[in-house]
C-alpha positions as CSV (number, residue, x, y, z in Angstrom):
1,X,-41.2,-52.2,7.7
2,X,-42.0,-49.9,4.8
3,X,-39.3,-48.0,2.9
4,X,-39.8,-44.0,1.4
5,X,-37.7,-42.0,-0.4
6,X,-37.9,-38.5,0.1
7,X,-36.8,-35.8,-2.2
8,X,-34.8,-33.0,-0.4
9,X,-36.3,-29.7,-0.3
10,X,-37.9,-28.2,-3.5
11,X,-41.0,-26.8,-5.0
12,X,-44.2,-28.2,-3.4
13,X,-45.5,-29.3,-7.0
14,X,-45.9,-33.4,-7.9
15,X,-42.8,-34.7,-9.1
16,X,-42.2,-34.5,-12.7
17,X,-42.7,-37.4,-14.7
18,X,-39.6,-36.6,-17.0
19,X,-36.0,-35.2,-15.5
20,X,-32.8,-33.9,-17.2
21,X,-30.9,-36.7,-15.1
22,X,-32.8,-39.0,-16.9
23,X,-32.0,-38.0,-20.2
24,X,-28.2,-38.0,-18.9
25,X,-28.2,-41.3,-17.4
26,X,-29.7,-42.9,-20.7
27,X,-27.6,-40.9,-23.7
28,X,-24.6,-38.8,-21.5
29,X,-22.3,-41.4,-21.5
30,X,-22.5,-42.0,-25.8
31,X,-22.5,-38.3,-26.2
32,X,-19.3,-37.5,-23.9
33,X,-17.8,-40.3,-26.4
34,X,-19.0,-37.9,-29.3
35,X,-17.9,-35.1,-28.0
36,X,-15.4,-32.8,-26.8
37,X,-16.7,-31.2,-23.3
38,X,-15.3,-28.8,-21.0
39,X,-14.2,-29.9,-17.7
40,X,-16.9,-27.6,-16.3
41,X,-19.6,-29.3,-18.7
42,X,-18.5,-32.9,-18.1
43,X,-18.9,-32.1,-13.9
44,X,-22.6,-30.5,-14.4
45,X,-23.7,-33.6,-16.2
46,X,-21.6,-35.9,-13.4
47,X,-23.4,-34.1,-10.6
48,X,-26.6,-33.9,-12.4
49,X,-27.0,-37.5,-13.0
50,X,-25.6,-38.4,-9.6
51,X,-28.1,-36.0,-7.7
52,X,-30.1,-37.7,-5.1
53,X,-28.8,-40.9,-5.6
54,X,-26.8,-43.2,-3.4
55,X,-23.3,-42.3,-4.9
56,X,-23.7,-39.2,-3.3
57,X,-24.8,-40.5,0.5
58,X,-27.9,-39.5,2.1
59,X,-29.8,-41.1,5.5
60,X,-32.2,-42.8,6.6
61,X,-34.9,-41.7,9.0
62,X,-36.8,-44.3,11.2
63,X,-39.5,-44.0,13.5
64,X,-39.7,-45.7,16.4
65,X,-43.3,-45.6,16.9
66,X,-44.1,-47.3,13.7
67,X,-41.0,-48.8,11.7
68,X,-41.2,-46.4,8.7
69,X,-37.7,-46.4,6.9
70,X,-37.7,-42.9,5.1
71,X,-34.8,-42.5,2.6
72,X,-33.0,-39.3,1.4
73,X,-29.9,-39.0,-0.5
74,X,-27.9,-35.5,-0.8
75,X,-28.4,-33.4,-3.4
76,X,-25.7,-32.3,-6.1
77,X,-25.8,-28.4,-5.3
78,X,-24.7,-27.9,-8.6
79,X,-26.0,-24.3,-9.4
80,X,-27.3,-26.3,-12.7
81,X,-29.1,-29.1,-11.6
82,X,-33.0,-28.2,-11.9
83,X,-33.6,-30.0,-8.7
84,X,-31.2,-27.7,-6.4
85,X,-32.1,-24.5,-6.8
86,X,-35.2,-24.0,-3.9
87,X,-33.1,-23.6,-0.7
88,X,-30.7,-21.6,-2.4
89,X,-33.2,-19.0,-4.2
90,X,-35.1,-19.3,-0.3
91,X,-31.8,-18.0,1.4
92,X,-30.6,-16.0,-1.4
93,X,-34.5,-14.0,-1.0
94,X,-34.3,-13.7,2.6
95,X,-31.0,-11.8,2.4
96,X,-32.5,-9.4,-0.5
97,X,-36.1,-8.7,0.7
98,X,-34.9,-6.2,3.0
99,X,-33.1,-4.6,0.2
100,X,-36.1,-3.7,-1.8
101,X,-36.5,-0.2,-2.0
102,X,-40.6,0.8,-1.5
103,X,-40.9,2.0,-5.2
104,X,-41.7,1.6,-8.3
105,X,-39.1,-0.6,-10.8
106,X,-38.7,-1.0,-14.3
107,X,-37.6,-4.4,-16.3
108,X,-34.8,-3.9,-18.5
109,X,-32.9,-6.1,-20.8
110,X,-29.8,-5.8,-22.5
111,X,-29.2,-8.6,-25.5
112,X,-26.1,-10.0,-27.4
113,X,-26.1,-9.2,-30.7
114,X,-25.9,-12.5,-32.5
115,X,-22.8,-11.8,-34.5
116,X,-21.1,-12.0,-30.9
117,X,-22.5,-15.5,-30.0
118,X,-19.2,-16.7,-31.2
119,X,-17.3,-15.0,-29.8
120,X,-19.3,-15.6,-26.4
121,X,-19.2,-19.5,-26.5
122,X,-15.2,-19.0,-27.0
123,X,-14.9,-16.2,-24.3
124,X,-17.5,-16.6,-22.1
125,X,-16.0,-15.0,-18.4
126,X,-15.1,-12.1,-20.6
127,X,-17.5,-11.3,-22.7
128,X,-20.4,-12.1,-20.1
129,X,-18.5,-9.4,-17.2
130,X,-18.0,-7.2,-20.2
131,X,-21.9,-7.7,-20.7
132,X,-22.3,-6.8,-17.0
133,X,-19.9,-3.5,-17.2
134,X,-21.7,-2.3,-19.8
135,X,-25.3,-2.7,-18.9
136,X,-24.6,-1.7,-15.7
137,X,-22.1,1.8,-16.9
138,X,-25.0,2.4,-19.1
139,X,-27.8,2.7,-16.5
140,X,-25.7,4.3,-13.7
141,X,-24.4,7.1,-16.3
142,X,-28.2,7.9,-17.0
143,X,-29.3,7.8,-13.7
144,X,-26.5,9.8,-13.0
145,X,-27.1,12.7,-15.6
146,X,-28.2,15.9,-14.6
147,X,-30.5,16.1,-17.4
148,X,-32.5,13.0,-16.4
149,X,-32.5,11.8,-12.7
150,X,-29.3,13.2,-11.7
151,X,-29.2,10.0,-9.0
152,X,-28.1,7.0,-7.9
153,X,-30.2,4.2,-8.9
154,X,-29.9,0.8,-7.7
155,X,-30.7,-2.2,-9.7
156,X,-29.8,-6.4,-9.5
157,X,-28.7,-8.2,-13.1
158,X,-29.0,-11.3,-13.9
159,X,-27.5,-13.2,-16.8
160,X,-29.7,-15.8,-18.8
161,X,-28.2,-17.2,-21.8
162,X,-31.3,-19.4,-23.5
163,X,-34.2,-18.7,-25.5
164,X,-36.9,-20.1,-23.4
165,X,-38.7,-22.1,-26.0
166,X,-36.0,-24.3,-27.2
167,X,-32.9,-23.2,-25.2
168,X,-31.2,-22.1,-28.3
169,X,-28.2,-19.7,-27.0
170,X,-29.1,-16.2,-26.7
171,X,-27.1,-14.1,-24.1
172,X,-29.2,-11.5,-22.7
173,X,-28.6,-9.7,-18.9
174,X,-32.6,-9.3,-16.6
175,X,-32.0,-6.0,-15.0
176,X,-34.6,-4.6,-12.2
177,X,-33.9,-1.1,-11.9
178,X,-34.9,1.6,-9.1
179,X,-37.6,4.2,-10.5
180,X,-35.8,7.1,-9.0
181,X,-32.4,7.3,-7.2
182,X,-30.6,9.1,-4.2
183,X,-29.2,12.6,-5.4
184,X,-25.3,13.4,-5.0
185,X,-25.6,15.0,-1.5
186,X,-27.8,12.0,-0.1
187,X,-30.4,14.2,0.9
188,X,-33.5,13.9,-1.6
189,X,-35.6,10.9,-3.4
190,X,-36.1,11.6,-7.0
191,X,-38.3,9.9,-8.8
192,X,-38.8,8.7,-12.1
193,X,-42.0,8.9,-14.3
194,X,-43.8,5.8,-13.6
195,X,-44.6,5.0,-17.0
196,X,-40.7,6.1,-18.6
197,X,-37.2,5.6,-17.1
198,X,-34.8,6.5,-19.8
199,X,-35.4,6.7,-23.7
200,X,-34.6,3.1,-25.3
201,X,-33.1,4.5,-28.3
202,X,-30.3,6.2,-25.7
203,X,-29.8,3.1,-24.1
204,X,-29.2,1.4,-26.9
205,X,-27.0,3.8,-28.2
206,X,-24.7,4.1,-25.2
207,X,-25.2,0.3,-24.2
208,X,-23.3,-0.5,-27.6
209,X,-20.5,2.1,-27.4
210,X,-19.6,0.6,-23.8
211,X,-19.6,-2.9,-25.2
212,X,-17.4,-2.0,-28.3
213,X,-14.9,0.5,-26.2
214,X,-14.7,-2.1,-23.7
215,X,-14.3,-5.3,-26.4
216,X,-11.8,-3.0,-28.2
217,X,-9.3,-2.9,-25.6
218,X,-9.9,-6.6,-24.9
219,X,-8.6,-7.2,-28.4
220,X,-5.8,-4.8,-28.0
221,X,-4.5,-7.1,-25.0
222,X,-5.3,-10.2,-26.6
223,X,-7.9,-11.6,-24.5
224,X,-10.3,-12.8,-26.7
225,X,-10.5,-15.2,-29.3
226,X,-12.3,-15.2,-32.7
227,X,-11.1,-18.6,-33.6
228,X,-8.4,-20.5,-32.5
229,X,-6.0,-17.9,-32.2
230,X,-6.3,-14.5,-30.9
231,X,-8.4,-12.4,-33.0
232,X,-6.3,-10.6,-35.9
233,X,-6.9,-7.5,-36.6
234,X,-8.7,-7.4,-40.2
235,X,-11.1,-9.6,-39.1
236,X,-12.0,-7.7,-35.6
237,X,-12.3,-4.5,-37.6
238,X,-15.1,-6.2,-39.8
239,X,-16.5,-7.2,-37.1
240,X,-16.5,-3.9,-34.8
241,X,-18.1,-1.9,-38.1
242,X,-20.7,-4.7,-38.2
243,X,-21.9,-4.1,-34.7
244,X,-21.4,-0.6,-34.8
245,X,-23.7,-0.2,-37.8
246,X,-26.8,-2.3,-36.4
247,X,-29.1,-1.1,-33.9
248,X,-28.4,-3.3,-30.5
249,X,-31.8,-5.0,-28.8
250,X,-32.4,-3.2,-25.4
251,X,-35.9,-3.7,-24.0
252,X,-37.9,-2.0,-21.4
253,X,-40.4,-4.0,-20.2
254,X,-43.9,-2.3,-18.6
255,X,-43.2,-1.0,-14.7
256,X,-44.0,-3.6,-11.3
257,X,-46.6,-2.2,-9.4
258,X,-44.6,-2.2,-6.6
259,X,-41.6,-3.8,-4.6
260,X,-43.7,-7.0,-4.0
261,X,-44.0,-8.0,-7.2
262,X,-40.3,-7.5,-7.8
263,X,-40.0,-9.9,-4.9
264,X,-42.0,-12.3,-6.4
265,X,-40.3,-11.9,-10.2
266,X,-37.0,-12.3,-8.1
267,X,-38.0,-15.6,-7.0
268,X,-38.9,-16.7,-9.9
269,X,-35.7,-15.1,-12.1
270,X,-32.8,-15.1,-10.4
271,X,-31.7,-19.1,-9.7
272,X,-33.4,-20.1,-13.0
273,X,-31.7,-22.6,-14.8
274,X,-32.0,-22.9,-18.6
275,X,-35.0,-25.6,-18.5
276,X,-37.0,-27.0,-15.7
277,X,-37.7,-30.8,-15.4
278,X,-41.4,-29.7,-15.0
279,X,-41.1,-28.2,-19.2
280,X,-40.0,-31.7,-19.9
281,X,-43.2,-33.7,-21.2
282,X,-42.0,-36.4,-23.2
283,X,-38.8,-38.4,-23.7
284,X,-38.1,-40.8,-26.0
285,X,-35.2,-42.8,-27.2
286,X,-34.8,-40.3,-29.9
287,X,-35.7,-36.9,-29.0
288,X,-37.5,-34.9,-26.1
289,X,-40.2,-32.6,-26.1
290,X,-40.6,-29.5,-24.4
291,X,-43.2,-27.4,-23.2
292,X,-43.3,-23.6,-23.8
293,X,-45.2,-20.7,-22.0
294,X,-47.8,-20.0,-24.8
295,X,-48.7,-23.7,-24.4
296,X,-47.2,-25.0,-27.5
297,X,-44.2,-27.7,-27.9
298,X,-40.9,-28.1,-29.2
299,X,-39.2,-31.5,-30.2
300,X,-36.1,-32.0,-30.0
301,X,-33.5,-34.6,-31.0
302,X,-31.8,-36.0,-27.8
303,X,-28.0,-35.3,-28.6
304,X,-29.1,-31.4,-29.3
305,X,-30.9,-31.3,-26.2
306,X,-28.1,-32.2,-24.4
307,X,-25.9,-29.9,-26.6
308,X,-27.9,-27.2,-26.0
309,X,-28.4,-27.5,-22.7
310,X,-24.5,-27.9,-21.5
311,X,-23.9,-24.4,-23.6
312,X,-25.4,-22.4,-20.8
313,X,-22.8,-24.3,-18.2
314,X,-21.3,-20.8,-16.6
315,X,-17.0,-20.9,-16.0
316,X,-16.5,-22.6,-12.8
317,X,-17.2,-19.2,-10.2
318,X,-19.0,-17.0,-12.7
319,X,-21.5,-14.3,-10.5
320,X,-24.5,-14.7,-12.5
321,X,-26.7,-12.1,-9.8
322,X,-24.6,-9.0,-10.1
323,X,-26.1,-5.7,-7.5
324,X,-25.2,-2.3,-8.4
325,X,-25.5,1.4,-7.4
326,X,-27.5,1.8,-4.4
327,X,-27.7,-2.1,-4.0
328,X,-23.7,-2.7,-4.6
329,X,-21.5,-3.9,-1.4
330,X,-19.9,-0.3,-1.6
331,X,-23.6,1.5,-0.7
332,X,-25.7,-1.4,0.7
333,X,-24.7,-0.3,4.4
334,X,-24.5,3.4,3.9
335,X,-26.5,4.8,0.8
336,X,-29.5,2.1,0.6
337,X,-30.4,2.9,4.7
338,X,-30.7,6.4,3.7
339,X,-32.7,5.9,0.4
340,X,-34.9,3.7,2.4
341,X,-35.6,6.1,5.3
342,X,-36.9,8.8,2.4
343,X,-38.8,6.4,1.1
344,X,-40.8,5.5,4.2
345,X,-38.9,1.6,4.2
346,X,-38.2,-0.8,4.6
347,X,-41.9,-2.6,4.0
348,X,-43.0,-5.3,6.0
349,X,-41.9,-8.5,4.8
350,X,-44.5,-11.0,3.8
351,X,-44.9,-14.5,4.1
352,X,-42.8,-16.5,6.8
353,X,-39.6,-15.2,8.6
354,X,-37.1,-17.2,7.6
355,X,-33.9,-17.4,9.3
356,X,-30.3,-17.9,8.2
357,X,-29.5,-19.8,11.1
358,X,-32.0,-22.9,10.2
359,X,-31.3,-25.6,8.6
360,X,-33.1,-26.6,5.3
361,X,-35.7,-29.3,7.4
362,X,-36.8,-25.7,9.1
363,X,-36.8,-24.1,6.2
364,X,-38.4,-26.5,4.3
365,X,-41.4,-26.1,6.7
366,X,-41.8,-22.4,6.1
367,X,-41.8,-22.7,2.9
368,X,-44.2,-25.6,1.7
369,X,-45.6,-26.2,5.7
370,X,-44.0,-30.2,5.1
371,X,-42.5,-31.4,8.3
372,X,-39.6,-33.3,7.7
373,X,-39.4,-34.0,11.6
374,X,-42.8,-35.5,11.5
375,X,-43.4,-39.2,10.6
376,X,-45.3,-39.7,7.3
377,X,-46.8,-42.3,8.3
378,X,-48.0,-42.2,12.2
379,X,-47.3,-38.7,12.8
380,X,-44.6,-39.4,15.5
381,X,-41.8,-37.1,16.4
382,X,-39.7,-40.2,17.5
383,X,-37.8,-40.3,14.5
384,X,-33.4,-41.4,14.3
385,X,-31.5,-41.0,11.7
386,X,-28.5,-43.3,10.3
387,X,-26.3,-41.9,7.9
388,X,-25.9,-43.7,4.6
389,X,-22.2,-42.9,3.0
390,X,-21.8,-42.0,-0.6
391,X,-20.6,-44.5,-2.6
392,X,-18.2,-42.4,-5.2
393,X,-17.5,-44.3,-8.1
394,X,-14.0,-43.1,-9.8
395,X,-14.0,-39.4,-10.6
396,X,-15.0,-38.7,-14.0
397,X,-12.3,-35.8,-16.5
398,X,-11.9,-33.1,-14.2
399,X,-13.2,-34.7,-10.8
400,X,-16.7,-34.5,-9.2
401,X,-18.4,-31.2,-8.6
């Protein structure tokens, strides 16, 4: 009788020959001795190495027509682990494609100045929201301005925190913007020009004065931290004419084509982590080598790998996918049906329906057409399952995931 493991649901590519796991499994435990972690840090790596293992319980599946033991453990769900994020991003698209206004979009991306890095690392739930409140104040403001759209625009942001060559830390919020909004009495579409949204100098501009106003008050209620101790004042002064006095990275990418391909940049965006185990192409005892988009490589030494990887763990809870204007919870039920019906939406969906109610076997077949249900081996349907309990070793600093 042969024996299988499966992998739970993912991406229909081969298996990579390299995984972060793997790099935990053989160096975590000597570089938790070496280092200080967070509890949130020390439970990505727990769940990371554990995922899909036995420690964490899985089944088997047997046919009864042939004898073939199939084996599948559970998967971490750790919103960090580059094997869990399919089924997730799959549901997570399902709920939005409905939600995609037939339009035109525009790409824009709000960065971190580097001389708040710092501060980020030590304050991250505060200074990423506050990232969020002002990207977000700063496009709704323009949108709403009579002198430009004078509408509602509606837009999703997502937070990445890593260069995507050697995931050095650079905070920097995705935002996919309406070209056009709903006017203030509901009743009209206005447009954008399809090749301009708003001047980048003026988002710039206005993006920083949010950030600092709302930073400033932060400090005034001694939130934040530049060192150890809540920032004094003399040295949050410097720092506030620094930023003040530097021109603040805001980029506005070329317009989609149309809500499809927003779709598809969604998928690919929006339950990224900060490297895939497909980038990994070599691993040695010593360092690990990754592969970039221009088709070069970068090598790096295994205990910086691992550094840099565990500083884009997000506080335990962070929303990382943030909706706003016509897309926010307030309007999604009353402004978006409205914007959509002007617009001639919502389009057709394509590729396969997809329902909430299935389970991730189902969904697994509309996705990558792999029947879990079917045996591998004969094709039989007669297939039982026996469940196979985890087998939790003690909990590491902070517990499992």
């Amino acid at each position: 009788m042969g024996a299988q493991t499966l992998c739970a649901p993912g991406n229909s590519r081969p298996r990579p020959r390299h995984e972060v796991a793997d790099i935990f499994r053989a160096h975590g435990e000597a570089y938790r001795k070496a280092h200080v972690l967070s509890a949130d840090q020390r439970k990505v790596m727990w769940a990371i190495e554990n995922c899909r293992t036995s420690v964490l319980g899985g089944h088997e599946q047997v046919c009864a027509d042939c004898g073939l033991v199939s084996e599948a453990y559970n998967s971490c769900r750790n919103r960090h682990c580059p094997k869990c994020q399919a089924l997730d991003q799959a549901r997570w698209l399902e709920k939005r494609k409905r939600r995609i206004l037939p339009t035109h979009y525009f790409h824009v991306v709000f960065t971190l100045p580097s001389e708040l890095h710092g501060l980020a690392r030590r304050n991250p739930r505060r200074i990423y929201n506050l990232l969020f409140q002002a990207a977000s104040r700063t496009l709704l403001q323009l949108g709403r301005d009579p002198k430009r759209l004078g509408a509602l625009l509606g837009f999703t942001a997502v937070l990445h925190t890593w260069t995507h060559r050697d995931l050095r830390y650079h905070p920097h919020l995705h935002c996919i913007v309406s070209g056009g909004g709903l006017d203030p009495d509901a009743r009209r579409w206005t447009a954008s020009s399809r090749k301009f949204l708003f001047p980048v100098p003026v988002l710039s501009r206005l993006f920083r004065g949010k950030f600092l106003h709302g930073l400033a008050r932060l400090h005034a209620q001694g939130k934040i931290l530049l060192g150890d101790k809540p920032a004094q004042p003399d040295a949050f002064d410097q720092l506030r004419r620094t930023l003040f006095n530097k021109s603040w990275v805001v980029y506005v990418k070329p317009p989609f084509s149309g809500p499809q391909k927003v779709f598809g940049y969604l998928g690919r965006y929006t339950h990224r982590v900060a490297i895939s185990n497909h980038r990994i192409r070599k691993v040695t005892d010593e360092s690990v080598t990754l592969a970039a988009r221009d088709g070069s490589t970068a090598t790096l030494d295994v205990r910086v790998f691992i550094a840099r990887f565990l500083q884009h763990v997000l506080p335990k809870g962070f929303m990382k996918i943030r909706h706003y204007g016509l897309l926010a919870s307030t309007h999604v039920h009353t402004l978006l049906p409205i914007a959509m019906a002007l617009l001639g939406g919502p389009l057709p969906p394509e590729g396969p329906e997809i329902s909430f109610a299935e389970n991730w076997q189902d969904l697994m077949l509309a996705l990558t057409g792999r029947n879990l249900r079917v045996c591998p081996s004969c094709g039989s349907t007669r297939l039982f399952r026996i469940a196979v309990p985890a087998r939790l070793p003690r909990a590491p600093p902070g517990g499992p995931p």
